[in-house]
ROGU-54790 format. One line per field, with one value per residue (C-alpha): residue number from 1; residue in three letters; x, y, z. Coordinates in Angstrom, 2 decimals. Layout:
BEGIN
num c(NUM:...) $
residu c(Ala:...) $
X c(X:...) $
Y c(Y:...) $
Z c(Z:...) $
// end
This chain:
BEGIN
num c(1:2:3:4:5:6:7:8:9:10:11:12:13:14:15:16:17:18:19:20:21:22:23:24:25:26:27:28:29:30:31:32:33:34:35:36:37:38:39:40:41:42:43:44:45:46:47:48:49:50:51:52:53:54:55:56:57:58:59:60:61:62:63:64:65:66:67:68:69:70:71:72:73:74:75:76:77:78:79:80:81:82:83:84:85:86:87:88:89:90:91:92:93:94:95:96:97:98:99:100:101:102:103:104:105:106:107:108:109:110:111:112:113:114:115:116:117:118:119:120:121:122:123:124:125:126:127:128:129:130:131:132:133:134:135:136:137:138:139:140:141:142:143:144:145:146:147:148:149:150:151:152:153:154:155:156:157:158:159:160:161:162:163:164:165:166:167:168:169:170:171:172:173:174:175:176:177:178:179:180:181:182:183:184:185:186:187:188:189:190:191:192:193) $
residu c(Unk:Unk:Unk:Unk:Unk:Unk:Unk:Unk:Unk:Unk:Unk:Unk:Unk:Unk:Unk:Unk:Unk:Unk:Unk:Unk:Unk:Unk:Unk:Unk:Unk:Unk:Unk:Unk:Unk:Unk:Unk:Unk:Unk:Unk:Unk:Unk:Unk:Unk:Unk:Unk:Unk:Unk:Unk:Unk:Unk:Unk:Unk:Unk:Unk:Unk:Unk:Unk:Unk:Unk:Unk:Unk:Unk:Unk:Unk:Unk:Unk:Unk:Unk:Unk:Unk:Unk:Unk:Unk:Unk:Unk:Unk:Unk:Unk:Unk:Unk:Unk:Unk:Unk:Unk:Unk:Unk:Unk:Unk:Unk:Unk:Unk:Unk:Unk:Unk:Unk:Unk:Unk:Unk:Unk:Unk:Unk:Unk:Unk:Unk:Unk:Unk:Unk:Unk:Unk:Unk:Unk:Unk:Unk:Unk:Unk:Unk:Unk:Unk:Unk:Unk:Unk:Unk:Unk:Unk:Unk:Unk:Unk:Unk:Unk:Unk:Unk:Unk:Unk:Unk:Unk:Unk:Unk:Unk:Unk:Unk:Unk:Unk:Unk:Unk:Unk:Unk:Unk:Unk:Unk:Unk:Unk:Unk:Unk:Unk:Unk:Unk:Unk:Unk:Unk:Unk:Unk:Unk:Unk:Unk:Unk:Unk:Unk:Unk:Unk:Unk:Unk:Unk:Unk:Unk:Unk:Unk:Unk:Unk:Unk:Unk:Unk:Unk:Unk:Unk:Unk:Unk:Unk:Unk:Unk:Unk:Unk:Unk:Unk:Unk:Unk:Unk:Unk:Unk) $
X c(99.09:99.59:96.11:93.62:90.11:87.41:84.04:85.75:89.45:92.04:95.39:98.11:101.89:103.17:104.48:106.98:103.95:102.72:105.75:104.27:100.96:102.97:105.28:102.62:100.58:103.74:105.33:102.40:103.40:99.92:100.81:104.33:104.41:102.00:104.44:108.14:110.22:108.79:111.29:109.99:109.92:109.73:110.89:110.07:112.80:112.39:108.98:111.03:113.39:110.26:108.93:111.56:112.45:108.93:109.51:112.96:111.18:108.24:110.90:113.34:110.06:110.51:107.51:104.45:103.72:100.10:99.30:95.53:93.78:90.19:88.19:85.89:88.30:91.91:92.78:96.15:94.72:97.74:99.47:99.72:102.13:103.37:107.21:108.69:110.18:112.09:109.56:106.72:104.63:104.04:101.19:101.83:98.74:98.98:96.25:96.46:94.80:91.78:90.78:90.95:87.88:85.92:86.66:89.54:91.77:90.11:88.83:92.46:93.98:91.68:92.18:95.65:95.53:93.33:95.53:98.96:96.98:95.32:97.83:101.03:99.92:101.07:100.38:100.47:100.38:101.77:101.28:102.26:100.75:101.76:100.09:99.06:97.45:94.41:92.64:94.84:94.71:90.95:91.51:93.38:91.28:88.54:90.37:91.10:94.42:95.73:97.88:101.39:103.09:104.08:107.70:109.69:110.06:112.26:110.17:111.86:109.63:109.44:113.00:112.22:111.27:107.19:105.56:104.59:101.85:102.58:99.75:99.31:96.52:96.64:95.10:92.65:90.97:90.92:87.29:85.61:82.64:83.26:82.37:84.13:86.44:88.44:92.48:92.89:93.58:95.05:98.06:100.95:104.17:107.04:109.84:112.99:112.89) $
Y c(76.63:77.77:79.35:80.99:81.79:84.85:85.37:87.16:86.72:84.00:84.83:82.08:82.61:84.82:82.88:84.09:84.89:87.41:89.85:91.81:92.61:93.36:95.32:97.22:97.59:98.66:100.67:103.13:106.04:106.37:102.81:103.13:106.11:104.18:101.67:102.19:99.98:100.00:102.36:104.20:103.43:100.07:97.65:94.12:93.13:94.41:92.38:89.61:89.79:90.72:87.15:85.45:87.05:86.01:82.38:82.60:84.01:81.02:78.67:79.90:80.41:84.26:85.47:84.40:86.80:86.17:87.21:88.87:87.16:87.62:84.78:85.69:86.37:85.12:88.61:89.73:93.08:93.39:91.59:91.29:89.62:88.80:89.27:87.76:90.49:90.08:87.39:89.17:89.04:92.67:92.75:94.57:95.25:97.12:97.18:98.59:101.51:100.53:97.87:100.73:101.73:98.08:96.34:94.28:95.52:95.29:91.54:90.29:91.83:90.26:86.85:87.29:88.37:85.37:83.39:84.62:84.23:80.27:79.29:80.67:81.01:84.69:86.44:90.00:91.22:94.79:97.19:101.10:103.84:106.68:109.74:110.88:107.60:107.50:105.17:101.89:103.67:103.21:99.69:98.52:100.55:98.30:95.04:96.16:97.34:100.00:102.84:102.55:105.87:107.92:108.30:109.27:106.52:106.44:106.27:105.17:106.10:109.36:109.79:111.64:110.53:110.55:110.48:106.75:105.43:102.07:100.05:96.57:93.65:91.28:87.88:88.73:91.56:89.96:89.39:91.70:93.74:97.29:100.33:101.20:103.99:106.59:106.30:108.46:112.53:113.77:115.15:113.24:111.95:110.89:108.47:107.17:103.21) $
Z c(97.02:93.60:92.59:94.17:93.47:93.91:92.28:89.79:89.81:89.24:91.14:90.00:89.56:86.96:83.73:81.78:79.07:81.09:80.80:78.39:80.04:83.17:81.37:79.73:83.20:85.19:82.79:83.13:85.28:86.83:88.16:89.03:90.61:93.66:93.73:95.72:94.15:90.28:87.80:85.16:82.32:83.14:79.97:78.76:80.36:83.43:83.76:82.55:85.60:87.50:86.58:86.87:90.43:91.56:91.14:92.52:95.42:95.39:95.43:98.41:100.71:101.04:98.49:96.80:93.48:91.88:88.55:88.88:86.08:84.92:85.39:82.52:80.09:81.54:81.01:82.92:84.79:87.47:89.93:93.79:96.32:99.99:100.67:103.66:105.77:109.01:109.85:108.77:105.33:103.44:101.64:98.01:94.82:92.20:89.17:85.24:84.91:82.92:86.03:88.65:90.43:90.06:93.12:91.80:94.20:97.24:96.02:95.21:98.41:100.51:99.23:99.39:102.99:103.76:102.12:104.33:107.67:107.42:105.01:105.98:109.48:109.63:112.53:110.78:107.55:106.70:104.09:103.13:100.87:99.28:100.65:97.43:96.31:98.96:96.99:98.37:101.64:101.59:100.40:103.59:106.04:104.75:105.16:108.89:108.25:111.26:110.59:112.48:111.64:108.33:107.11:103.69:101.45:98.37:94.94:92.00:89.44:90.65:91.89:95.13:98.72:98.99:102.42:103.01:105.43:107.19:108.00:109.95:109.98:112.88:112.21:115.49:113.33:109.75:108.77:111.53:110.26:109.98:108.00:104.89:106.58:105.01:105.80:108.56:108.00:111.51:111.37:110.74:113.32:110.58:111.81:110.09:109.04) $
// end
């Protein structure tokens, strides 16, 4: 499937128009700096490569990138993506800065997770956060996703190694009600991946 649908979101395949939104989205520290493997600054042609690495992907089997589009306006407001992983799909999202605290996220993620568990028949989806970025913790608390453990992960934006929370969604516990829940805050075991 090439395009999927939410009230108020279009995710489809990036297109090699869309490297300068994504450029300008992505090359915005505030952005980057959530994300492990986005540099900074991040160029035209970096989202160039990005684009073209995302069909690449599509086409081997291993990864499916989605644009996050606007229904509305068929604005380009960030991007999102499942990345095969030693049999296993990681869930990523990131959003430009002026489409943060509306929903977007948590609206495209969701989808996206639906979509790896009837379509790809995954059996778990994982995802990590930044420490310092609670905000996507929250996110995939409220999808259902469990916290594993914490360890250092490199960030190249920021250069350094950031504490990094690894979180898992079996296909059992997609969908169940719940209250929104806060990522938890007890203290922290690290290990080394």
């Amino acid at each position: 499937m090439s395009r999927l649908e939410t009230e108020r979101l279009i995710l489809r395949p990036p297109e090699t128009g869309d490297a300068e939104a994504i450029a300008k989205g992505l090359g915005d520290y505030q952005v980057a700096k959530n994300l492990a493997a986005i540099p900074h600054p991040f160029s035209l042609n970096d989202a160039e490569a990005f684009v073209a690495a995302a069909a690449e992907e599509r086409a081997k089997g291993e990864g499916y990138s989605f644009a996050v589009v606007l229904k509305e306006t068929g604005q380009l407001i960030g991007g999102c993506a499942l990345h095969l992983r030693d049999g296993r799909y990681k869930l990523n999202f990131w959003l430009a800065r002026p489409f943060w605290g509306q929903g977007y996220a948590s609206e495209a993620a969701k989808k996206l997770v639906g979509f790896a568990f009837h379509a790809l028949k995954a059996d778990t989806v994982w995802a990590s956060w930044f420490d310092d970025n609670p905000a996507s913790g929250r996110i995939l608390s409220t999808l259902g996703f469990k916290r594993l453990y914490a360890v250092p992960r490199e960030n190249l934006a920021r250069g350094t190694m950031v504490l990094c929370h690894r979180t898992a969604l079996a296909r059992e516990d997609f969908g169940r009600k719940r209250p929104p829940a806060r990522p938890q805050q007890r203290p922290v075991e690290t290990a080394i991946a």
